[in-house]
BAMAR-30694 format. One record per residue (C-alpha): residue in three letters; x, y, z. Coordinates in nm, 3 decimals. Example, Ala and Ser with C-alpha at 12.3 -4.5 7.8 and 13.67 -1.06 7.14 Angstrom:
<rs>
 residu       X       Y       Z
    ALA   1.230  -0.450   0.780
    SER   1.367  -0.106   0.714
</rs>
This chain:
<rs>
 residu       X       Y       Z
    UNK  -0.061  13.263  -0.392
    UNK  -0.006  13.062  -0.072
    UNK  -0.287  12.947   0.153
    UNK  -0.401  13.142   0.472
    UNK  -0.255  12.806   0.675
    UNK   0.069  12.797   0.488
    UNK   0.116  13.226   0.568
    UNK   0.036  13.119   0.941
    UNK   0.277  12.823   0.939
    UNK   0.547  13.096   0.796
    UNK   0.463  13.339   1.053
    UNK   0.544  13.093   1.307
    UNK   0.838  13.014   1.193
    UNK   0.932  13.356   1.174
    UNK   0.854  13.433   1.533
    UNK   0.967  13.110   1.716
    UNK   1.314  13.139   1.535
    UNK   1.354  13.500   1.553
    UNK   1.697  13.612   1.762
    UNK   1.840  13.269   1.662
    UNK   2.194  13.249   1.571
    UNK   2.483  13.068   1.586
    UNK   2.732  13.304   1.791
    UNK   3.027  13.092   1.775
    UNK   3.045  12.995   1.436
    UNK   3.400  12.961   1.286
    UNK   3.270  12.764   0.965
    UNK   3.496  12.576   0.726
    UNK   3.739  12.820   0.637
    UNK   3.794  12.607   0.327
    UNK   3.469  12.604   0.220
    UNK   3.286  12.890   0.341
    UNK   3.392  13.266   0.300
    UNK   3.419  13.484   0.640
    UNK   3.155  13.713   0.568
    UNK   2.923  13.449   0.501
    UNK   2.998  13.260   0.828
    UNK   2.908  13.610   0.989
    UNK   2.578  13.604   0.910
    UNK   2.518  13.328   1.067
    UNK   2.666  13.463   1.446
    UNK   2.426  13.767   1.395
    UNK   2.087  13.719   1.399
    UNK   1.792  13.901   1.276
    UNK   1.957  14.050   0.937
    UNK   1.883  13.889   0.611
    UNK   2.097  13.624   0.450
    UNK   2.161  13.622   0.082
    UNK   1.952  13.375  -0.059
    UNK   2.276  13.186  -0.272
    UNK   2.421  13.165   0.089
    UNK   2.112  13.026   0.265
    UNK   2.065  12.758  -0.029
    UNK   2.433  12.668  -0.023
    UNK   2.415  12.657   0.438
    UNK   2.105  12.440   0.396
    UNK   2.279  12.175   0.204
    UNK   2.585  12.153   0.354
    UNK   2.720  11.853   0.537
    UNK   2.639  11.881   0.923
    UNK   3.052  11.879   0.987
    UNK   3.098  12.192   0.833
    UNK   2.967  12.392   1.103
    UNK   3.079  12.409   1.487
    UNK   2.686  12.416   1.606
    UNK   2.487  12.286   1.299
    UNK   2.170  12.273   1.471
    UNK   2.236  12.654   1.558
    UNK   2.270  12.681   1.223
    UNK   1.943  12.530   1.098
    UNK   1.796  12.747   1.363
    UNK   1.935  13.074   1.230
    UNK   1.849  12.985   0.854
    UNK   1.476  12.843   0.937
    UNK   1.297  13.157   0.871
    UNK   1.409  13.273   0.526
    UNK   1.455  12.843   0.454
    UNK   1.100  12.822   0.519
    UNK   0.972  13.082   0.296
    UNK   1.190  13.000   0.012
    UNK   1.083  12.641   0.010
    UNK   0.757  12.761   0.008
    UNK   0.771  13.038  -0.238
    UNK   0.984  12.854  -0.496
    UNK   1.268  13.048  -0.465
    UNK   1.545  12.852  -0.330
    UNK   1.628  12.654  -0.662
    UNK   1.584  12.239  -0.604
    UNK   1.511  12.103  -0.299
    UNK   1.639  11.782  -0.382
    UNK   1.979  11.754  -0.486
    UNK   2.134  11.706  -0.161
    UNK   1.988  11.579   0.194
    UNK   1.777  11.913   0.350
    UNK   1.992  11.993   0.674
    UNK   1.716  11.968   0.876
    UNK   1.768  11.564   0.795
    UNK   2.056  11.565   0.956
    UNK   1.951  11.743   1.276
    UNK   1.725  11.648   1.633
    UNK   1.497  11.879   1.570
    UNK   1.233  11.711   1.733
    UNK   1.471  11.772   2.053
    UNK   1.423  12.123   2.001
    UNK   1.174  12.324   2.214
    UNK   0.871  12.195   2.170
    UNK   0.770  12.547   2.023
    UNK   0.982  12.501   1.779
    UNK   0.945  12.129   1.742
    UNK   0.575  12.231   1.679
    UNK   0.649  12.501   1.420
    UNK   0.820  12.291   1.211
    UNK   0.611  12.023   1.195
    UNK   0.327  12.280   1.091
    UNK   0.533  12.436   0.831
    UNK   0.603  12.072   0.679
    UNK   0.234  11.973   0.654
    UNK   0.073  12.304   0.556
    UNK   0.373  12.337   0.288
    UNK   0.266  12.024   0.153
    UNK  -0.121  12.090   0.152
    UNK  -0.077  12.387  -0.062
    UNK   0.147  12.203  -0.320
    UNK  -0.137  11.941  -0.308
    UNK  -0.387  12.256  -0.400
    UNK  -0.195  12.378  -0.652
    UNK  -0.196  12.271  -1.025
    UNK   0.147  12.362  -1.058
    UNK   0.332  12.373  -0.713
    UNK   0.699  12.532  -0.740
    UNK   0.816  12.225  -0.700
    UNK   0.754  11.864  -0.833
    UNK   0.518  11.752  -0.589
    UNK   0.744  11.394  -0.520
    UNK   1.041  11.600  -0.433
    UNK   0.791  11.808  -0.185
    UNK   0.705  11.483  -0.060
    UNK   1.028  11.330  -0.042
    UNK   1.158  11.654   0.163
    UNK   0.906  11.653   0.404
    UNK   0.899  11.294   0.449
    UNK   1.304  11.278   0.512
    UNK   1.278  11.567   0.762
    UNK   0.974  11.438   0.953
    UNK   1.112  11.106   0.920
    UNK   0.746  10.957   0.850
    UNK   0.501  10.926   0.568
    UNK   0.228  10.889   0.804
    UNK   0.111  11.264   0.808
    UNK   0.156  11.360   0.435
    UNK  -0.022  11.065   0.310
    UNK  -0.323  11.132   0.598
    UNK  -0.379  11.512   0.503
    UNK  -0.393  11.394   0.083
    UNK  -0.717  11.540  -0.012
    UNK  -0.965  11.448  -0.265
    UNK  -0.985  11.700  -0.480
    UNK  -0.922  11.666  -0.850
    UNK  -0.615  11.848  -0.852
    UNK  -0.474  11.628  -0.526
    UNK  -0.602  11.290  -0.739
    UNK  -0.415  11.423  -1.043
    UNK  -0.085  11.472  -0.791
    UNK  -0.134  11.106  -0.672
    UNK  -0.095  10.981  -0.975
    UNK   0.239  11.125  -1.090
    UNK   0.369  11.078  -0.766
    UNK   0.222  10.675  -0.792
    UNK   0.402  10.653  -1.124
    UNK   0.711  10.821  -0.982
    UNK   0.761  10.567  -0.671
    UNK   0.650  10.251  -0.813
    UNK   0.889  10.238  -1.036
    UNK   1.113  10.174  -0.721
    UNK   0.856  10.041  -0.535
    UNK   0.802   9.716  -0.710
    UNK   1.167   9.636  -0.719
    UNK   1.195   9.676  -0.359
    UNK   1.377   9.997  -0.355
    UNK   1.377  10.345  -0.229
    UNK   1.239  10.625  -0.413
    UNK   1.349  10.853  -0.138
    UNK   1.678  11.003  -0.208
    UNK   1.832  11.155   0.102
    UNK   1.682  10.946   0.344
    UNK   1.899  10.763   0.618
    UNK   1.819  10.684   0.888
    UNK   1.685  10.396   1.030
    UNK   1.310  10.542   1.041
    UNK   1.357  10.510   0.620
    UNK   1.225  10.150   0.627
    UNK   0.932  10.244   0.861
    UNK   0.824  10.494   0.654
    UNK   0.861  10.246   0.287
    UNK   0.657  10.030   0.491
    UNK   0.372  10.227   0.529
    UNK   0.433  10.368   0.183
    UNK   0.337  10.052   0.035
    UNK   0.086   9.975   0.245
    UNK  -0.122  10.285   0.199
    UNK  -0.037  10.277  -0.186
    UNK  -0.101   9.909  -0.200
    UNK  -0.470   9.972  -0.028
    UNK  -0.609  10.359  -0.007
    UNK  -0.359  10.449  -0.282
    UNK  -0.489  10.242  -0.510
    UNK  -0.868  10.253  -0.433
    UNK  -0.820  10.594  -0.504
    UNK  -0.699  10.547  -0.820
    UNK  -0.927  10.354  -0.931
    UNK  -1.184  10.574  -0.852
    UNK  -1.015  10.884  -1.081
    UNK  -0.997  10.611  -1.341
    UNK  -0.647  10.536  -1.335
    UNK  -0.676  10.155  -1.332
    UNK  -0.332  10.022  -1.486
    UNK  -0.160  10.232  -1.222
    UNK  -0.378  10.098  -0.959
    UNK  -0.316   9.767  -1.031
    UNK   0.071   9.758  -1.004
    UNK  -0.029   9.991  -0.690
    UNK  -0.204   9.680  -0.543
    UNK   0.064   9.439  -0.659
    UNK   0.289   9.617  -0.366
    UNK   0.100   9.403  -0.125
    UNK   0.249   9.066  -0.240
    UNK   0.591   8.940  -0.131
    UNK   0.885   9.012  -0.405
    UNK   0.846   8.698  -0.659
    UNK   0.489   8.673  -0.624
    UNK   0.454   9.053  -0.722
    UNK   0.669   8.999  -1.079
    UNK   0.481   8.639  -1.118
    UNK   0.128   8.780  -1.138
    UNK  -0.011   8.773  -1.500
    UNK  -0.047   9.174  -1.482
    UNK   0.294   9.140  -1.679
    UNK   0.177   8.980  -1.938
    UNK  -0.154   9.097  -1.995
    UNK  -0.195   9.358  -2.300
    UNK  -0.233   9.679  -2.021
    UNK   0.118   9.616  -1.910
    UNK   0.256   9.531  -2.253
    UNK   0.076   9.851  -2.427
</rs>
């Protein structure tokens, strides 16, 4: 079951999208049949959930008004991230990635923003969250375009510490090397946000894993705060943790 602040954050969305459409829509009459394009110029009917997977990961060129389009899909979008039932969330960039939503009203702006951190609270509270918590992370991060809030509302809980630690295991892994573990992210607010990705694992991150006992994780955690060669000098690599 959801959490009372991720039912409100749906809500919202509901209401401060409700009546959107796109009323001009042609589509790409290649790609997308004409009575799926329809739902999108009519608002307030529900979309069939194949079609409002397939809309939500389609390239922005596709569509005459894609923002309209975002707008039109965000309540059902919402929910189904949230609920599980949209199938992955990460195997193509999230279309609100590719949209100013921030532009938007800021009702809307707000409502989004809500959505994004109370859907990633509850996956935090949840032993087993629809979705792998990293891809959670990674789509909220590439819509919001920062790091900054998801990393800030991480509670400590034993469930959250457990989280932390796949999700350390998962970026490091690009991390050290200098790379992005963030798949669909673009822009140039991407290196902002690894920035303060290894700076909050390097320090917080890592004090807090430490703390839940996870020490050899830690450790390469902290190793994030030393420039490239120093990082793959240090005798961590050759000690018998990082050999075992």
């Amino acid at each position: 079951m959801s959490s009372p602040t991720l039912d409100a954050a749906l809500a919202r969305i509901s209401t401060v999208f409700h009546g959107a459409s796109s009323p001009d829509e042609t589509g790409c009459g290649y790609c997308h049949a004409p009575e799926e394009t329809a739902y999108l110029r009519t608002p307030n009917i529900p979309v069939p959930l194949d079609v409002v997977q397939y809309y939500l990961f389609e390239v922005s060129d596709h569509f005459d008004d894609h923002a309209a389009v975002m707008r039109r899909l965000l309540p059902q979008a919402a929910r189904a991230m949230a609920d599980g039932t949209l199938g992955s969330i990460n195997y193509g960039a999230h279309g609100l990635t590719r949209v100013d939503w921030r532009s938007w009203s800021p009702e809307q702006a707000a409502a989004i923003d809500a959505f994004l951190r109370a859907w990633w609270r509850d996956a935090l509270n949840a032993p087993d969250p629809p979705y792998g918590v990293d891809d959670i992370f990674d789509t909220c991060a590439t819509i919001a375009r920062t790091v900054t809030p998801f990393l800030d509302d991480w509670p400590r809980t034993p469930v959250a510490d457990a989280h932390l630690a796949h999700c350390a295991d998962v970026w490091l892994y690009d991390l050290l090397s200098d790379a992005s573990p963030f798949t669909w992210w673009y822009d140039d607010s991407e290196e902002t946000g690894l920035a303060d990705l290894r700076t909050w694992l390097a320090g917080p991150g890592a004090a807090r894993l430490h703390a839940q006992g996870a020490h050899d994780l830690a450790t390469r955690a902290e190793l994030l705060a030393l420039p490239y060669d120093d990082r793959w000098a240090h005798p961590y690599w050759t000690s018998p943790a990082a050999t075992n």
